[in-house]
N, C-alpha and C positions, 0 to 999 in steps of 0.2 A: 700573628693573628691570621685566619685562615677569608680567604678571599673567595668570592663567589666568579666561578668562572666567566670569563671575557663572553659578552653579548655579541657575537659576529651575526651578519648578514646568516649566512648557514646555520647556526646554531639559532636565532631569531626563527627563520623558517621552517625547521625542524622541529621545532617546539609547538608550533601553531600546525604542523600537518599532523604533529602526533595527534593533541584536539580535534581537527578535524577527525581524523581516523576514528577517533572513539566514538564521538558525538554520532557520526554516521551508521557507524555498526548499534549504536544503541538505540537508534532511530527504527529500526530495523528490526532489531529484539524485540518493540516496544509493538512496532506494528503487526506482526506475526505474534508475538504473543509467546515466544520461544525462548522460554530459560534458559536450556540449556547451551543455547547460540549463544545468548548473551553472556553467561558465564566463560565459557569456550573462547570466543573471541577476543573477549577484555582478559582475558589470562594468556592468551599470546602474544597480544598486538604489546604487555606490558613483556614478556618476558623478551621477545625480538627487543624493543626499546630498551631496556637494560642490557643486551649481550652485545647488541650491534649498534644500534641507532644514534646512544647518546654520546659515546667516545668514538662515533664514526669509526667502525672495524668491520666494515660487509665480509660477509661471511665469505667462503671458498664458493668459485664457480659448481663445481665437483658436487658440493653439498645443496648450492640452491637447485640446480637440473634433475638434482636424485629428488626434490622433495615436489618442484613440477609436478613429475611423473606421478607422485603419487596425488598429485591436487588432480591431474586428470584423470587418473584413474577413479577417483572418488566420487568428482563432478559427472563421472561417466555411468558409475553406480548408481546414484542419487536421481540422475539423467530418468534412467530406464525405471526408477522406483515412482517416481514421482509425477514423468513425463518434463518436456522443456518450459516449465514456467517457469514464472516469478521466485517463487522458493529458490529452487533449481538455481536458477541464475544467482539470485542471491548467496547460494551459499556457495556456488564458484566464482564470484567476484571478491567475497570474503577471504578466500584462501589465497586469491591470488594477489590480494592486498598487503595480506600477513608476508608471504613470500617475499613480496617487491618488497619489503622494510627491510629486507636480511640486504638487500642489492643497492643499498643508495652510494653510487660512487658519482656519478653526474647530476647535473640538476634535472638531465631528461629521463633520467631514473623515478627524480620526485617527482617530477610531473605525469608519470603512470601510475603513483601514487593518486594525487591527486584527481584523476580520473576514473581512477576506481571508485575513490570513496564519492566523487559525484552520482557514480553507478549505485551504489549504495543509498542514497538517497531517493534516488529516481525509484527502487527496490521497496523502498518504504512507503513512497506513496502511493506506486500500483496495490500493494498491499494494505492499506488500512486508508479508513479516512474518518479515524475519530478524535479527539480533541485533544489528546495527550499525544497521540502520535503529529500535530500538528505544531504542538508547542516543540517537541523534540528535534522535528524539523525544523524550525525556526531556528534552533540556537545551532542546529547542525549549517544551514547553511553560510549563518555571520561567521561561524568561526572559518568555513571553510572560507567564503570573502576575504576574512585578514588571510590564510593562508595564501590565498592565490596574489595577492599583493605582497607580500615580503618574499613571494618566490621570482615574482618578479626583481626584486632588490638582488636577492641572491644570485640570479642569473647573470644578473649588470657586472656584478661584483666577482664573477664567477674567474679564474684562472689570473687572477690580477695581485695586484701589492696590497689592493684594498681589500680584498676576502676575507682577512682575519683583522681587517682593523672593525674598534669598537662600534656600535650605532648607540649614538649620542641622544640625549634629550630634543634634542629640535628634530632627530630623525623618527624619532616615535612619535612626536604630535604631528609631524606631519603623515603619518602612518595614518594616525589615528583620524584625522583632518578629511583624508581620503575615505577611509572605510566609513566613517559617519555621512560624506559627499554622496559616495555610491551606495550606499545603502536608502540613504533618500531616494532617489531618481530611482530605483528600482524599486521601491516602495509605492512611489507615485504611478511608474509605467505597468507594475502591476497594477495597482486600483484599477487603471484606466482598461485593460485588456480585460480583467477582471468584468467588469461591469458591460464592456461593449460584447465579449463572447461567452453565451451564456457555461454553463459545466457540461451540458447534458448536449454539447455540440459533434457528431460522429461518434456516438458512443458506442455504436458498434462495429466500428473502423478496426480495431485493433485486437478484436477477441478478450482470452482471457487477460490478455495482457492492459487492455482498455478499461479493464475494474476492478475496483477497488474489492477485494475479496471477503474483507474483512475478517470479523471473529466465524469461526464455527458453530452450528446452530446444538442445544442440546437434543432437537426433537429430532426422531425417527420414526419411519414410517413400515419400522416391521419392529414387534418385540422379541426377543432372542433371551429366554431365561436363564440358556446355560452359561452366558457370561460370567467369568466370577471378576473377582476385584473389588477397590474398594472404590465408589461413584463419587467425584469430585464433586463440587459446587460451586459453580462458575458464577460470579456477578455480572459478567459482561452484558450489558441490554442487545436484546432482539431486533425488539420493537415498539414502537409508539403506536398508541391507541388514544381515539378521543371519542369519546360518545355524545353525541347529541339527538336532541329530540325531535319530531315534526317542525317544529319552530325554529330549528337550527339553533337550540340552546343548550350549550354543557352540561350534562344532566352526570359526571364524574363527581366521585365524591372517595373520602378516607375509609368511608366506615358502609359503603354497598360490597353485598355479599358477593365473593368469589366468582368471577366470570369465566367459563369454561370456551377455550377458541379452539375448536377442532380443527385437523390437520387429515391425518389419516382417517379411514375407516376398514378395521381388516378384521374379515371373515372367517378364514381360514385357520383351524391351530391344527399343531401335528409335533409331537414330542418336544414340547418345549418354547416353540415357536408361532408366532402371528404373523398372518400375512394378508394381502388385498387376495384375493382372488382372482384369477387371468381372465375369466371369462366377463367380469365387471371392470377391473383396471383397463382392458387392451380397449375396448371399445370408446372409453375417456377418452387417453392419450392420442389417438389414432382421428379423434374428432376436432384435433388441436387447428386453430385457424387463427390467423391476424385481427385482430379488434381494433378499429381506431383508438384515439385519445376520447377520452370523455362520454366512452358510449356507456348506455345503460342495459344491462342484460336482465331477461325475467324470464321465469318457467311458460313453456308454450304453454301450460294445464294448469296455471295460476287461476287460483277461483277469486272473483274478483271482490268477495269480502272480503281476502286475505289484507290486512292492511297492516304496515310496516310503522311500528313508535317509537323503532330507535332506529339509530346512524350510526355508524362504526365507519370512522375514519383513520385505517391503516397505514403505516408507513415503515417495510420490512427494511432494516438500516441496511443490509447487505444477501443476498441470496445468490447461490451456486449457479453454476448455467446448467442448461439441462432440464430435463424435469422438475420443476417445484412445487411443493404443495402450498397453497395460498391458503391464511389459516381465517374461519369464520365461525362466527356461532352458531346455533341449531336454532328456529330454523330460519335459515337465508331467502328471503323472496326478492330479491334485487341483489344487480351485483353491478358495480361502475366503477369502471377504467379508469386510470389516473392521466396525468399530461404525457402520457407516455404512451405508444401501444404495446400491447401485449398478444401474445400468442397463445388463447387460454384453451383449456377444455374444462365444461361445467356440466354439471351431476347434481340440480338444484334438490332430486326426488331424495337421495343418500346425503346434500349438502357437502360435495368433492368440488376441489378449484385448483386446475390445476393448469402451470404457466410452463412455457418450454421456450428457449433460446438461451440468450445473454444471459450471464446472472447480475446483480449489481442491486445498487436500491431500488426499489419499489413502493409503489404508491397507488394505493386503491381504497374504495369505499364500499360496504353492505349493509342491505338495511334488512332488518329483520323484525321478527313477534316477539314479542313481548312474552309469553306463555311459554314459548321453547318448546315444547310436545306436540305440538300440532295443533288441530281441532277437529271439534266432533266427539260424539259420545258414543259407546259400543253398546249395542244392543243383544237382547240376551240368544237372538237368533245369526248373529254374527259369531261365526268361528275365528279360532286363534292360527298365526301362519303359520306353517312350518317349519320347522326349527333346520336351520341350517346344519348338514352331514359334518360331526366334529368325534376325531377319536376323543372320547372322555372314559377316563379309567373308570371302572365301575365302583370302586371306592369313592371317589367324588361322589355319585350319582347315590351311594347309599350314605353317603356324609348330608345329601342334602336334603335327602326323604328325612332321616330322621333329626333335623332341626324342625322343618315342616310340622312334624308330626307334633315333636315336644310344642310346637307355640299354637295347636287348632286346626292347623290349613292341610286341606289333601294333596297330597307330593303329585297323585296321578292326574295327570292334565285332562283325560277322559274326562275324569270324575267331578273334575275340579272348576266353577265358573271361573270364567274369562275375568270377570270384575277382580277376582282373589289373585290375581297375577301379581299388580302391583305390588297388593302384599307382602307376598310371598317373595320378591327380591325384594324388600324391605327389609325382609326379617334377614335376609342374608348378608344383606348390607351389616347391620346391625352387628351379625354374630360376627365379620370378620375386622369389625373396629373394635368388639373388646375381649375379641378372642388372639386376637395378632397382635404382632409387635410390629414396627415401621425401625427398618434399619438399611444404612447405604451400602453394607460392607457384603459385597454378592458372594457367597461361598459357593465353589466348585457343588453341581447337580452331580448325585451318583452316576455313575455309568450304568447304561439302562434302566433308570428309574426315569419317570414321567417327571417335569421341575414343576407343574403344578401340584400332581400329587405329594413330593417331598418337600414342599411348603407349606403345603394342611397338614401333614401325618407329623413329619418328622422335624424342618428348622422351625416353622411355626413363624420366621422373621423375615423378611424381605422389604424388597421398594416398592414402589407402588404398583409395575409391573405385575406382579406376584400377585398384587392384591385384585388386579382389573380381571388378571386370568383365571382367578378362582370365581371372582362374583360370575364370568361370561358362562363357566363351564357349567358351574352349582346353578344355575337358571337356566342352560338350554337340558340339562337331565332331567329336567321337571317339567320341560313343553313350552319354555319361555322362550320365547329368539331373542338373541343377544349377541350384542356388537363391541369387539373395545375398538377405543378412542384413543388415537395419541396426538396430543398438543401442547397447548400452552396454558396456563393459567393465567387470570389478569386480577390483580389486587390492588397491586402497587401504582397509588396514586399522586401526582406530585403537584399540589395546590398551586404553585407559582407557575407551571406551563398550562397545566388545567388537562397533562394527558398522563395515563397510565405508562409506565415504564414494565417492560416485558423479558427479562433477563433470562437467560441460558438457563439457571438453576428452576424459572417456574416449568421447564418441560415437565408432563404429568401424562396417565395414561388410565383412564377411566371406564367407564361401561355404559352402552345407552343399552336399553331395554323395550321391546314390544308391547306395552300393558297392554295395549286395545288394537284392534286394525288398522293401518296407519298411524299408530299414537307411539312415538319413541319418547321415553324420558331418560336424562340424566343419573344416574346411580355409580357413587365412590365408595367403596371398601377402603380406603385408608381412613387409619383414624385418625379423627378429628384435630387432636391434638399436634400430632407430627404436621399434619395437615398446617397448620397454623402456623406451625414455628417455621416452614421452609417457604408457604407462597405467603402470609401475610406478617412479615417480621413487624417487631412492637418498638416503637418510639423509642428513639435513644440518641445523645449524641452524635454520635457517630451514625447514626441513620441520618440525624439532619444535615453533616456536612456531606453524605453521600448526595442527598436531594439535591444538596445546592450545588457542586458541580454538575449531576444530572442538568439543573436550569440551566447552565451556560454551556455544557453539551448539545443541548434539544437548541438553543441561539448558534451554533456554529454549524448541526447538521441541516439544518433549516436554511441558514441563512445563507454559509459559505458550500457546501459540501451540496446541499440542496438548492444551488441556485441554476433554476434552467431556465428554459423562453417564457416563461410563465411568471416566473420572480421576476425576469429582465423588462418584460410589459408590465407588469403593475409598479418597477421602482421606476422605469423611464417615462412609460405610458407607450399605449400601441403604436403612435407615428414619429416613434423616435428614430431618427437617423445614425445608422451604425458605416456608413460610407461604403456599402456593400458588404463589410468584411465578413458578417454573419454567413450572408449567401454564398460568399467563395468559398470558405472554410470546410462550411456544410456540403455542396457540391465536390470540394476536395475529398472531403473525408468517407465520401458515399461511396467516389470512385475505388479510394482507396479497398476500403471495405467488398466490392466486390471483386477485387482482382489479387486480394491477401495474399493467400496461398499462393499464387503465380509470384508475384514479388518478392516474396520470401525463398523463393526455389532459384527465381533469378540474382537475389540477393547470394544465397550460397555458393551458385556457379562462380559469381566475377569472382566474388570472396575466395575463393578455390584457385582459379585462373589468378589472380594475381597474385598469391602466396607461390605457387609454382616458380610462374618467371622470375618474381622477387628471389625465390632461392637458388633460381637457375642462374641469375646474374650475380648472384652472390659466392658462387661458388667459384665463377669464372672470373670474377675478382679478388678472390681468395686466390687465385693460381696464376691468375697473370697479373699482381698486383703490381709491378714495378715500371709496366705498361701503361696498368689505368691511372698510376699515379703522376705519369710524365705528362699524359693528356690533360687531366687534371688540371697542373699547374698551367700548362700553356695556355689552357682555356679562360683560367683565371685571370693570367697576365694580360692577356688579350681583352676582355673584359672590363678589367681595370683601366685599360689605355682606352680605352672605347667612352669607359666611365667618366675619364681625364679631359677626354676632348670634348665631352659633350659638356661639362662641367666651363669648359677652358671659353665654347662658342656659348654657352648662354649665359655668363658673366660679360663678355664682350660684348654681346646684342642689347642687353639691356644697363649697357655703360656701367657696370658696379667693378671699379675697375678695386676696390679693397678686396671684393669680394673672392678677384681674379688673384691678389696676390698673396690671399689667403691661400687660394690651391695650389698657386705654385710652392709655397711656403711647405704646405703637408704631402707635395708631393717631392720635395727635396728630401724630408724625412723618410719616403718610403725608400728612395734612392740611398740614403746613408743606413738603411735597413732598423731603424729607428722609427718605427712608425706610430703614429700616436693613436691611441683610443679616444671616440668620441664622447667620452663623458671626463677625459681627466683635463683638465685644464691647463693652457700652453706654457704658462709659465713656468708650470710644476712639469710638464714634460721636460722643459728642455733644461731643467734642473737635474733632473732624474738621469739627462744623458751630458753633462759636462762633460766627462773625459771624453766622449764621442765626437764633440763640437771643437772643442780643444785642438784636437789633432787635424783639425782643415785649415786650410788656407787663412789669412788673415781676414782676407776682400769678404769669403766666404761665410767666414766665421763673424762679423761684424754686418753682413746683410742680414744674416737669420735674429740676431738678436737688436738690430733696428726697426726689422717687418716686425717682429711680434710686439716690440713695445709702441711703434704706432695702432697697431690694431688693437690694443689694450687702453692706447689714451681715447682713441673714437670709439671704444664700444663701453666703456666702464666710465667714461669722464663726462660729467654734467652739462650738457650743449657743448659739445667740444667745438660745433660746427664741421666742415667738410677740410678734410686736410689738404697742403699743400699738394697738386695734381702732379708736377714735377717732381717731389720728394717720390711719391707713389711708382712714378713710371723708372724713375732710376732704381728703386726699387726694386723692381719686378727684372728691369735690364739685369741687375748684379744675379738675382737668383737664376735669371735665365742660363745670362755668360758661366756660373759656378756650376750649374747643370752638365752646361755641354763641355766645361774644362775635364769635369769628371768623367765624362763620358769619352772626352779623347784618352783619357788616360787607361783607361778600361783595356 
């Protein structure tokens, strides 16, 4: 009958760092969001584990330096590709994880294992901070916990008799005994840390490395038609949105119409392409300033009927650093800062919001009209503006006179009242919802064709893109000014939190329109239907369990991921006492923050400087090795005696004279070159060494096994009381006299 191989201390520990290994790397996959890493990594770290890991066969020296070389050369690639983050790092710690598994010949092999894959972790939480990535970590780090506890076992056990003896039933509950112990107390020491230092403490101490990056946004802020490919459809959430009314009452509901949150606004097309315009954008960005916490912004030229009936309370799960666009509705008469400052620049007249530093969560509020177009009515001595300079093929332009014409309305803007605008992209609207098709799949644009013109003439099919750039151009050839829009759609409402969820796939890309002098309205060319089935999905199973994780998502980004000075006063209250540590922390972390860069440089130098001398000393170890090895030893010896005496005077000072004949007991063992380890037990030593003992003197031989069976009756015998002081001191006399007989003999 075949038998399941012997559970050794190594083979125990092996097993639990392979787990870890995985657990980590999938922690990782899971928060980057990167299949192919995932796939990649779990098909080596398995095939290493089969060829090397599980019959312990580490590879050839020869073979692991040659695949280094290529880990660095890679890491070196990806370096310059990507720049030194998170990624970056992570996927040369990855490699160099894989690697180390091919090398386990020491325990201090596994323990750069082990370090890696804590690296790996750490990888995942810079990188994501959402609720599956949280769970992932969790079991990433119990498993790593048992790991590091049976590496300790391994270590004890390491070069000895016991290395390949079995771990028995009582060595696993005690195993297990521990990691349930320490998993407690870390569990509680977190709480406790948890709760006293809020999340959002130096958060900008550490760069990108200091945020959580998250998912990647769907929305962009220039359209590019000549993209081809086929357009995924991302579920990931954005963001959260909650609307309330002047009363501060949830006015979110299943079944309110389609809310449009603008992001972009771009003016400009030129063969294919939308863009801001420079002469609009630079002067935004350029105006960027710090805004406290909780301030409220308003147009200097706010007329003071304008009055705001809803509330839009924002919460972007993760933004870039750098430039971002803050997304709002049309139109915004207010705009207020979250507990956090920001660096904005606002453009209330075009409704632009735009944030520049840190990237990371964000949290803001806008209030807005209800009407979304403005106000005011155009009068029939009010002229229309000027349509903004756009190449538009002239086939467009005679595509759009004669829909005009077929439905009543004069194409020529001369001719034509200002009131008949609206119309008129109406009817355009119209012709290109059930004249088009709605498809994801972007087919390569001809080379030198125009991609709006070869989306009306010739595919007739596109995404939404296609559809914003035909409504913008077929209205401004007609004397209309027109804007697309690129954002987000909000539909998607989740009754149990009472906020909209905002996912990667509602990114959309629309068109507002000039009807009147100052009067912009909304207008979509996608139809209807496609419309429907991508931003407002229809009830179904699988939609409700999607809601109900979303609810314990929006509880974990809220509560844990989301908890800064603002959670920590309302759960403690304002005069709660945190024993300074907030304020050190925070002052720590400020400093830190501005001297980054310098520390990082000085970090590299020593880092530099002492791999040098490290190599310099090692080389000249390498060459004079039979030198450093003499010093070595004498320094040990020396040490040792040093160790003895001091051992020998503080058993004497504090009268433990057992304790005294204890050391001279284990130091006669080092003399007969028999020296015991402190975990194996004396009886079983001097078992192990009979023919050793055998061959001494009789006196000598009969002192060693009388000391150790008295200090086995006083330490293991129930009240043994205090042994006879005379037995003790003869004792210690015979190990002395046995010492120095050997020593003459020497």
């Amino acid at each position: 009958m075949n038998r399941s191989p012997q559970l050794t201390p190594r083979r125990a520990f092996i097993r639990s760092m392979f787990h870890a290994a995985l657990a980590s790397l999938a922690s990782f996959s899971v928060a980057d969001q990167n299949l192919a890493f995932f796939v990649l990594t779990m098909l080596s770290v398995w095939i290493v584990w089969l060829l090397s890991v599980r019959d312990n066969k580490p590879a050839p020296r020869i073979v692991i330096n040659t695949i280094l070389l290529l880990v660095l050369g890679i890491a070196g690639i990806e370096m310059l590709r990507s720049g030194v983050g998170v990624a970056s790092f992570a996927v040369f710690a990855a490699l160099l994880l894989i690697v180390k598994m091919l090398d386990l010949r020491e325990p201090r092999d596994a323990g750069q294992v082990l370090v890696l894959t804590v690296a790996m972790v750490i990888a995942a939480i810079l990188t994501s901070n959402t609720l599956i990535t949280g769970v992932f970590m969790i079991v990433a780090c119990v498993l790593l916990m048992r790991a590091v506890l049976l590496y300790q076992l391994y270590w004890a056990t390491f070069q000895s008799e016991e290395s390949n003896s079995q771990i028995d039933q009582s060595v696993r509950v005690d195993v297990r005994s521990i990691l349930l112990a320490t998993g407690f107390l870390c569990a509680i020491l977190g709480t406790i840390v948890f709760i006293v230092l809020p999340r959002n403490l130096g958060s900008q101490a550490f760069g990108q490395w200091g945020q959580s990056s998250g998912s990647v946004s769907g929305f962009s802020d220039t359209v590019e038609l000549d993209r081809s490919g086929f357009i995924s459809s991302s579920p990931v959430p954005v963001l959260d949105l909650t609307i309330t009314d002047r009363d501060g009452q949830n006015i979110g509901s299943e079944h309110t119409p389609a809310i449009y949150l603008r992001g972009a606004v771009l003016y400009d097309y030129q063969s294919g392409d939308w863009r801001n315009s420079l002469s609009m954008q630079n002067p935004l960005t350029s105006r960027t300033r710090l805004t406290p916490p909780e301030t409220t912004l308003k147009p200097r030229n706010r007329r003071q009927d304008t009055v705001w009936d809803r509330q839009f309370n924002i919460s972007m799960r993760s933004s870039k650093s750098g430039q971002v666009y803050l997304f709002a509705p049309w139109r915004t008469v207010e705009f207020k800062v979250g507990s956090e400052p920001m660096r904005l620049g606002l453009d209330f007249s075009r409704g632009i919001f735009v944030k520049d530093g840190i990237g990371g969560k964000l949290e803001y509020s806008v209030r807005a009209t209800g009407t979304g177009v403005g106000s005011g009515v155009a009068s029939l001595d009010e002229g229309r503006s000027l349509v903004t300079p756009t190449e538009i093929e002239p086939e467009i332009g005679e595509l759009a006179e004669r829909i005009l014409l077929d439905s009543g309305v004069e194409p020529d803007p001369v001719e034509r009242d200002i009131r008949e605008d609206q119309a008129a992209i109406g009817i355009f609207e119209r012709h290109l919802r059930s004249q088009y098709s709605y498809s994801l799949d972007s087919l390569p644009v001809p080379q030198g064709q125009d991609a709006t013109s070869w989306f009306l003439f010739d595919r007739q099919a596109g995404h939404c893109e296609y559809f914003a750039s035909a409504l913008a151009l077929m209205s401004r050839s007609v004397g209309i000014p027109a804007r697309v829009i690129t954002g987000y759609i909000v539909s998607d409402f989740n009754s149990v939190t009472g906020q909209y969820v905002v996912r990667e796939s509602n990114a959309h890309a629309w068109v507002e329109a000039e009807v009147a002098p100052g009067i912009w309205k909304t207008y979509d060319g996608t139809p209807r239907a496609d419309f429907h089935a991508i931003h407002e999905p229809d009830p179904s199973l699988l939609r409700s369990l999607t809601k109900f994780y979303e609810s314990i998502e929006y509880i974990w980004v809220r509560s844990v991921v989301g908890y800064d000075s603002v959670s920590r006063e309302s759960f403690l209250g304002g005069n709660s006492n945190d024993f300074g540590l907030t304020k050190f922390a925070d002052k720590l972390m400020r400093r830190f923050a501005i001297g980054r860069d310098r520390l990082i440089i000085h970090g590299f130098v020593i880092a530099g400087i002492a791999f040098s001398i490290s190599m310099f000393v090692g080389i000249l170890m390498l060459k004079y090795r039979s030198v450093f090895d003499s010093i070595r030893d004498r320094l040990a010896a020396f040490i040792e005696q040093l160790r003895g005496k001091g051992a020998q005077k503080r058993a004497l000072r504090r009268g433990d004279h057992l304790a005294l004949m204890e050391h001279l007991l284990h130091q006669r063992f080092d003399q007969l070159e028999m020296s015991k380890p402190d975990w194996k037990p004396l009886k079983e030593h001097i078992s192990d060494h009979t023919l050793t003992i055998d061959a001494l003197a009789e006196t000598t031989k009969q002192a060693i096994f009388e000391a150790s069976s008295l200090l086995y009756q006083y330490k293991f015998t129930p009240d043994p009381g205090l042994p006879d002081r005379s037995l003790i001191d003869e004792l210690e006399n015979r190990l002395r006299e046995s010492e120095k007989l050997s020593n003459d003999s020497k």
